[in-house]
C-alpha positions as CSV (number, residue, x, y, z in Angstrom):
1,X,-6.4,154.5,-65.3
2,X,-9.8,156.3,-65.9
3,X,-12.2,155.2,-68.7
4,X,-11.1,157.7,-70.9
5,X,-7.0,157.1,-70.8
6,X,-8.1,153.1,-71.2
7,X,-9.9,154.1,-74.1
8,X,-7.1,156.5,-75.5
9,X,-4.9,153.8,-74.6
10,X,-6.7,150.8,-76.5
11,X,-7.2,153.1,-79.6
12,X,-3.4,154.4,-80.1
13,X,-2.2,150.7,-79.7
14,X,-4.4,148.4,-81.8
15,X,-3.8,151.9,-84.5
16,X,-0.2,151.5,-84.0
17,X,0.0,147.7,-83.6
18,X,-3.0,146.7,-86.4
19,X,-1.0,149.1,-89.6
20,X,2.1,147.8,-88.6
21,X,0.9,144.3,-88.4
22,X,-0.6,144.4,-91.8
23,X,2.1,146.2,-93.0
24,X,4.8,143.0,-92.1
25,X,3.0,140.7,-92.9
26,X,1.8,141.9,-96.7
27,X,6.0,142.2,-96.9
28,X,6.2,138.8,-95.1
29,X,3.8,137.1,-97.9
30,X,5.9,138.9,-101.0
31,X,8.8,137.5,-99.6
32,X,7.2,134.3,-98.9
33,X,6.2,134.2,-103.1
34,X,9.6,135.1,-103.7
35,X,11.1,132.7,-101.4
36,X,8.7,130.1,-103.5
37,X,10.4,131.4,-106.9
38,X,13.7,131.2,-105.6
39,X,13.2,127.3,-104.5
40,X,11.9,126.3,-107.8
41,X,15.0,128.2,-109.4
42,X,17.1,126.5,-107.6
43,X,15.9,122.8,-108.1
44,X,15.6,123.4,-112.1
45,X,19.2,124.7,-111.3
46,X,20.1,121.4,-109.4
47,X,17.7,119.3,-112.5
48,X,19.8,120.9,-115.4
49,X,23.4,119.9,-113.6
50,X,21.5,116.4,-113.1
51,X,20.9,115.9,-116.6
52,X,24.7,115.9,-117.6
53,X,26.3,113.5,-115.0
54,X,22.7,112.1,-113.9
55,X,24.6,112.3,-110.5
56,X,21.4,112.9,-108.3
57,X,19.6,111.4,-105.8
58,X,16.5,113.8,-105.0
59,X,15.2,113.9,-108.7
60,X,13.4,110.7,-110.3
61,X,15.1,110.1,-113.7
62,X,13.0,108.3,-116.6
63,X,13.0,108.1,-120.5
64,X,9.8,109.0,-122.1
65,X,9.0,109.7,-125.7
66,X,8.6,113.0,-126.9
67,X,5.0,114.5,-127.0
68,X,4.8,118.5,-126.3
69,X,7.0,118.7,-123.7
70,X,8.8,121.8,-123.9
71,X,12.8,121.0,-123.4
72,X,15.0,122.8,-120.5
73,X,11.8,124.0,-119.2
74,X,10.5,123.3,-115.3
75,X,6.8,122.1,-115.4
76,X,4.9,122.0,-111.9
77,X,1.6,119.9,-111.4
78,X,-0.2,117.8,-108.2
79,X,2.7,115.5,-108.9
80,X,5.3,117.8,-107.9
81,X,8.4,119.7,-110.5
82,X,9.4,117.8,-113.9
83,X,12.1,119.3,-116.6
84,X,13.0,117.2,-119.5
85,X,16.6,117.3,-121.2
86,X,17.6,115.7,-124.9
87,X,19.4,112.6,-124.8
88,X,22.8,112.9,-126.8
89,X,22.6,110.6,-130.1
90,X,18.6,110.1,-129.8
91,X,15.5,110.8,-131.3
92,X,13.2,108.6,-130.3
93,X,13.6,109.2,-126.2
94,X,14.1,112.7,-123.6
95,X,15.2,112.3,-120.2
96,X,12.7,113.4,-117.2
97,X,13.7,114.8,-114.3
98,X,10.9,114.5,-111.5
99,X,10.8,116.0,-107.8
100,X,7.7,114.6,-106.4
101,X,5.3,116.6,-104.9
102,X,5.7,115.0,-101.0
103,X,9.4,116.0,-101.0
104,X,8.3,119.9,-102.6
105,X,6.0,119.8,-99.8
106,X,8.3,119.5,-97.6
107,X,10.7,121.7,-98.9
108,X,7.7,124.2,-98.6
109,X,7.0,123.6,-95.1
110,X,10.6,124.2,-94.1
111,X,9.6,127.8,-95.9
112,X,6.7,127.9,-94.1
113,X,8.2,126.7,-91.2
114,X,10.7,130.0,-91.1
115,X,9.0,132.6,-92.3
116,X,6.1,132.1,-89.8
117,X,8.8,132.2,-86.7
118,X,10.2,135.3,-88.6
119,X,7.2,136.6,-88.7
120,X,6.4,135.7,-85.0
121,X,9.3,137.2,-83.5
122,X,9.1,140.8,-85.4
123,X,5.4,140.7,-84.5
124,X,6.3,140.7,-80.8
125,X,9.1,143.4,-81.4
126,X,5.9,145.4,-82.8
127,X,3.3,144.3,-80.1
128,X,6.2,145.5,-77.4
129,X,7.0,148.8,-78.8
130,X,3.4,149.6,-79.8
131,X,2.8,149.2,-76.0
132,X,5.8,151.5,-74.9
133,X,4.4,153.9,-77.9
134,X,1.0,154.3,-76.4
135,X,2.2,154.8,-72.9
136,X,4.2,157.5,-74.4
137,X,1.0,158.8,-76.5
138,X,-1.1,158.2,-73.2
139,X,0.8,161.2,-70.9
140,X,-0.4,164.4,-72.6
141,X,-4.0,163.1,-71.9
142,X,-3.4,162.3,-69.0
143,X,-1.4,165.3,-68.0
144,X,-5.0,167.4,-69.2
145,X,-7.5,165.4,-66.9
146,X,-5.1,165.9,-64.3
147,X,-5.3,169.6,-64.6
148,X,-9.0,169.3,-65.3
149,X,-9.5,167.6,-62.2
150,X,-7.3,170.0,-59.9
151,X,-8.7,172.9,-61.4
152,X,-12.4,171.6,-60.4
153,X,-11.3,170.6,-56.9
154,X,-10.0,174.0,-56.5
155,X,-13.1,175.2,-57.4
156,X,-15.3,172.9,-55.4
157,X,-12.7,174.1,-52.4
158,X,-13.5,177.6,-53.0
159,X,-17.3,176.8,-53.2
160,X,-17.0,176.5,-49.5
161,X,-16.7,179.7,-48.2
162,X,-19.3,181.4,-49.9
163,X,-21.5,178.8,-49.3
164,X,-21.1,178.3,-46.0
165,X,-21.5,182.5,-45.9
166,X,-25.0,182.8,-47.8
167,X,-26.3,179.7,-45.8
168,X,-25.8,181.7,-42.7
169,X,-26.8,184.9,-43.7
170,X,-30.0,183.3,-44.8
171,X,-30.6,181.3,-41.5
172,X,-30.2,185.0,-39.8
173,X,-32.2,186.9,-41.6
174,X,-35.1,184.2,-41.5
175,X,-34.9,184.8,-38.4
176,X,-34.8,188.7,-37.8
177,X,-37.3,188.9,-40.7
178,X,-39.5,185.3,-40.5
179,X,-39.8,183.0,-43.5
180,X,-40.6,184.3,-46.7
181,X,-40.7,183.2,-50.4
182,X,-37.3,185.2,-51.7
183,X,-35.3,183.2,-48.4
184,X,-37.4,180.5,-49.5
185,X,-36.0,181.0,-53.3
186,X,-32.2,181.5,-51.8
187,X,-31.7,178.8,-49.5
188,X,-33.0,176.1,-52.3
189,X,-30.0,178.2,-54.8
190,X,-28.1,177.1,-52.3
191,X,-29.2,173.9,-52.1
192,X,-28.6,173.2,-55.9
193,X,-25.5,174.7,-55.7
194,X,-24.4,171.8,-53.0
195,X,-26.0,169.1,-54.8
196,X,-23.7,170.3,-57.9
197,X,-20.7,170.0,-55.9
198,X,-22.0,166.5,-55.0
199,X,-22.1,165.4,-58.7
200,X,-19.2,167.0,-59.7
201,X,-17.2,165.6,-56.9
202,X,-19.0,162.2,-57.8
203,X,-17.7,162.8,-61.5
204,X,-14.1,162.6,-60.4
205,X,-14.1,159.9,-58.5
206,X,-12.8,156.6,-59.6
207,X,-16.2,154.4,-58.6
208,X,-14.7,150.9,-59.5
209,X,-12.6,150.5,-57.0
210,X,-15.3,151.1,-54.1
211,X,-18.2,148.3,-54.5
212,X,-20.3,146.7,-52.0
213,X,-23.6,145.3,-52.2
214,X,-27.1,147.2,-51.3
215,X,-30.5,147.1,-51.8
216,X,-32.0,149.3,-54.7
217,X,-35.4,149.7,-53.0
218,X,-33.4,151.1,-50.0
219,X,-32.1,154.0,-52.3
220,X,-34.9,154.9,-54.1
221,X,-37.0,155.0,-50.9
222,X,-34.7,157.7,-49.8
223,X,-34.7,159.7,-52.7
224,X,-38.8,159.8,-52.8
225,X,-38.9,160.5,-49.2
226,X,-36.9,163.4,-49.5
227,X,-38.4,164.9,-52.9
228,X,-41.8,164.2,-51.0
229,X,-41.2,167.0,-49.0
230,X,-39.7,169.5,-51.9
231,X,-42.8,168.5,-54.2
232,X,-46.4,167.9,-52.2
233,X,-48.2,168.3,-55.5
234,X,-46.3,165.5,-57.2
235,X,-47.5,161.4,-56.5
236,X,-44.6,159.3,-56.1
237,X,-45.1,155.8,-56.9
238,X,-42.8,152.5,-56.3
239,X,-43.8,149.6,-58.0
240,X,-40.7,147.2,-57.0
241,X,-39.6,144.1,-54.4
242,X,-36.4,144.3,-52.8
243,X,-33.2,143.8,-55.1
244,X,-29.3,143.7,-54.2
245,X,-26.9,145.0,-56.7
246,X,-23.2,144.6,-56.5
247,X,-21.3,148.3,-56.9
248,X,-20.3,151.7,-56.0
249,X,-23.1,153.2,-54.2
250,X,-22.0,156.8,-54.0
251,X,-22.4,156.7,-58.1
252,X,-25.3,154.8,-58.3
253,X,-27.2,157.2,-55.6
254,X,-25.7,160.2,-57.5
255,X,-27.7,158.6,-61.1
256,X,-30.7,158.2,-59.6
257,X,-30.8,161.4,-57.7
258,X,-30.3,163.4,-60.6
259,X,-32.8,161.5,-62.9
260,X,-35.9,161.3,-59.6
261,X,-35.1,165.2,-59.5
262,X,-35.5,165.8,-63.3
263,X,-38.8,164.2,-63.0
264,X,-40.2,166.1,-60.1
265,X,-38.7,169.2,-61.2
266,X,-39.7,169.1,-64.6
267,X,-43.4,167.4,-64.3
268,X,-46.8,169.1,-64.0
269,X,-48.5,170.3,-60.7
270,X,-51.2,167.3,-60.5
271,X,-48.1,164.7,-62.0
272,X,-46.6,161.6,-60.8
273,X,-43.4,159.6,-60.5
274,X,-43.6,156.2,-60.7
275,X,-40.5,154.0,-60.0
276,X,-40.9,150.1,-61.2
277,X,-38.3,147.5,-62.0
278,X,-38.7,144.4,-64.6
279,X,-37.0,141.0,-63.3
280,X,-36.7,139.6,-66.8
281,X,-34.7,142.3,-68.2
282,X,-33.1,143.4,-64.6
283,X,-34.5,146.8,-66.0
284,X,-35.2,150.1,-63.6
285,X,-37.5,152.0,-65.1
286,X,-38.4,155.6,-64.0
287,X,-41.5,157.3,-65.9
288,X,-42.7,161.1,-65.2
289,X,-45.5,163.2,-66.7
290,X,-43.6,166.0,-66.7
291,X,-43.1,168.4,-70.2
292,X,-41.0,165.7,-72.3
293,X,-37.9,166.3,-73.9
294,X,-38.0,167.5,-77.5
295,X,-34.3,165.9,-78.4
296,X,-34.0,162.6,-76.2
297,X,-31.0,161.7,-78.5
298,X,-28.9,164.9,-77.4
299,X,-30.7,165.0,-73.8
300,X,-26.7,163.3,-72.2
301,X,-24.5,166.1,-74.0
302,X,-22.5,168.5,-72.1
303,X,-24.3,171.4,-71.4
304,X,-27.2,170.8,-73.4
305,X,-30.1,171.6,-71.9
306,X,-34.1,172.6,-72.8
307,X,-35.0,174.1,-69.9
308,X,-33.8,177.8,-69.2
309,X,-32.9,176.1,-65.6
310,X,-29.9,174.1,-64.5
311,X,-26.7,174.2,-66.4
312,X,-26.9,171.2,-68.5
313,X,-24.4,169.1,-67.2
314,X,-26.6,166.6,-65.0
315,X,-27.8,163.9,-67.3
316,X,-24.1,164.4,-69.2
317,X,-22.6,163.1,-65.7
318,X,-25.5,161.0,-65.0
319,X,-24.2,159.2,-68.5
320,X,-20.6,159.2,-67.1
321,X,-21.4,157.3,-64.2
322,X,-23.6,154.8,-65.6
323,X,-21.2,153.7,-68.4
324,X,-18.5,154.0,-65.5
325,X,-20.6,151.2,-63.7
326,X,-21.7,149.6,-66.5
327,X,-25.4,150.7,-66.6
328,X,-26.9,150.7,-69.8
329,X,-29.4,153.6,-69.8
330,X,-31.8,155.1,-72.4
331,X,-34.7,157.4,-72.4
332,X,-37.9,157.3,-74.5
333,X,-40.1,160.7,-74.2
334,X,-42.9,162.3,-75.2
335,X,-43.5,166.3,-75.8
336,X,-46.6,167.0,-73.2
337,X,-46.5,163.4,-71.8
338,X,-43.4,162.6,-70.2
339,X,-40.3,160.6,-70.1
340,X,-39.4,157.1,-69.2
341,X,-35.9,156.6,-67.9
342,X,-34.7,152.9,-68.2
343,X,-31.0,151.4,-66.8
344,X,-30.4,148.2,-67.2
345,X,-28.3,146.7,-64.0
346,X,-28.2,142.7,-65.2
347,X,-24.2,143.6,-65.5
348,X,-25.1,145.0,-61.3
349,X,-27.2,142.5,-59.8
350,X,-26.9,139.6,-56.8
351,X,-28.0,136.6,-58.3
């Protein structure tokens, strides 16, 4: 299951399973009360038939003088249940009938006793059908991201052709015409276009099932040495020893692609990229000097974006993947200063 059925999944069943549990057992403690009130009513019942025949072996019998005891009335104390009766042809004496509090106790844990396995066994009733309910719950989401993610692989399909079209077109007419800046301004298009398929392709991929272990320096070696090339007037700097991290790699090249190109693209003509990683935290950090962002908070929604470039839906996947592989990412930035990009991979690395 993806991240998002798990979570719709988790959600409908401790809903279901938490009311209903609450629900049997506030009904299972009134009952319990009541099952309290019917015991004492019963062994007052038992004392008052005692008190004529004194045929009784449960119930202590004594003769006590008088004080303010109330007569054919059941008192209950730390010594357990008394009643007290008149005594035919006397004045000076009452009878006492006494259940001591050792044998009530027990008569309460044998209550206990049953309503807890009562109690037990309609709880898993409850925990059984709340599962099947949010199975049942679970299909029409499912049933949408399935359709989501058909539609978009139809899409990315039908990328190809037109793709593959404009990038030869372009490589002819470079060369019946030479390199210029508009061929120049179409064939990197094209480029962006690609490296969207590449993220959106990345988006639908379930990442926890592929992991392996690789180096991080190794990664973002590759993405500098590329964006080198794309951005001469941008320094690059890597402030970091070799470090292994246990995961998918596809995902974790697709977040730091994405974040390395936000800086460059975004920074100023004289700026710099500098790339360094904290062992006591386990703490990437990427900083830029590019323009800032002016809502950092709202900087991982869909489609929201600051620039008049790109179509906002970058640092939303970016977010995706990183709570996919259990990166813990935030951003602190600066309007006119730049941004510092920080994922935390102490859940990722090869100790």
């Amino acid at each position: 299951m993806s991240r998002a059925e798990i979570e719709s999944f988790l959600k409908s069943f401790l809903l279901f399973f938490g009311s209903l549990g609450i629900l049997i057992a506030t009904l299972f403690y009134i009952n319990y009360t009541k099952e309290i009130q019917t015991l004492n009513e019963q062994l007052f019942s038992e004392m008052r038939l005692c008190s004529f025949d004194l045929k009784c072996e449960k119930f202590e019998i004594g003769f006590i003088e008088p004080e303010n005891q109330k007569l054919y009335t059941l008192y209950k104390n730390e010594e357990g249940l008394k009643s007290y009766y008149p005594i035919p042809n006397s004045q000076k004496y009452i009878m006492e009938l006494a259940f001591s509090s050792q044998s009530y106790d027990m008569e309460l844990q044998k209550l206990q006793e049953k309503a807890l396995y009562s109690f037990l066994s309609i709880l898993a009733v409850v925990f059984v059908l709340s599962m099947l309910f949010s199975v049942y719950a679970l299909y029409p989401l499912r049933s949408a991201l399935l359709l989501t993610q058909e539609f978009i692989k139809d899409i990315l399909h039908d990328f190809n052709t037109p793709l593959s079209s404009l990038r030869l077109n372009s490589a002819m007419l470079k060369k019946e015409v030479g390199d210029n800046e508009k061929i120049q301004r179409i064939e990197k298009s094209v480029e962006n276009i690609l490296s969207l398929q590449q993220h959106l392709r990345a988006y639908l991929q379930n990442h926890l099932e592929e992991k392996e272990k690789f180096e991080i320096k190794e990664i973002v070696d590759k993405n500098i040495y590329m964006l080198e090339k794309n951005y001469p007037g941008i320094e690059f700097k890597v402030e970091m020893t070799k470090r292994e991290i246990f995961t998918n790699r596809d995902a974790f090249l697709r977040i730091v692609e994405n974040i390395f190109s936000n800086a460059a693209k975004y920074n100023r003509a004289d700026g710099f990229v500098k790339v360094s990683y904290n062992d006591k935290n386990a703490t990437l950090h990427i900083t830029d000097t590019g323009k800032g962002i002016k809502n950092p908070k709202r900087i991982f929604e869909r489609f929201y974006k600051e620039q008049e470039r790109g179509l906002g839906i970058g640092l939303h996947i970016v977010k995706k993947l990183s709570e996919e592989l259990d990166i813990k990412i935030e951003v602190k930035s600066e309007l006119g200063v730049g941004s510092d990009f920080s994922l935390n991979l102490s859940k990722l690395i090869v100790r």
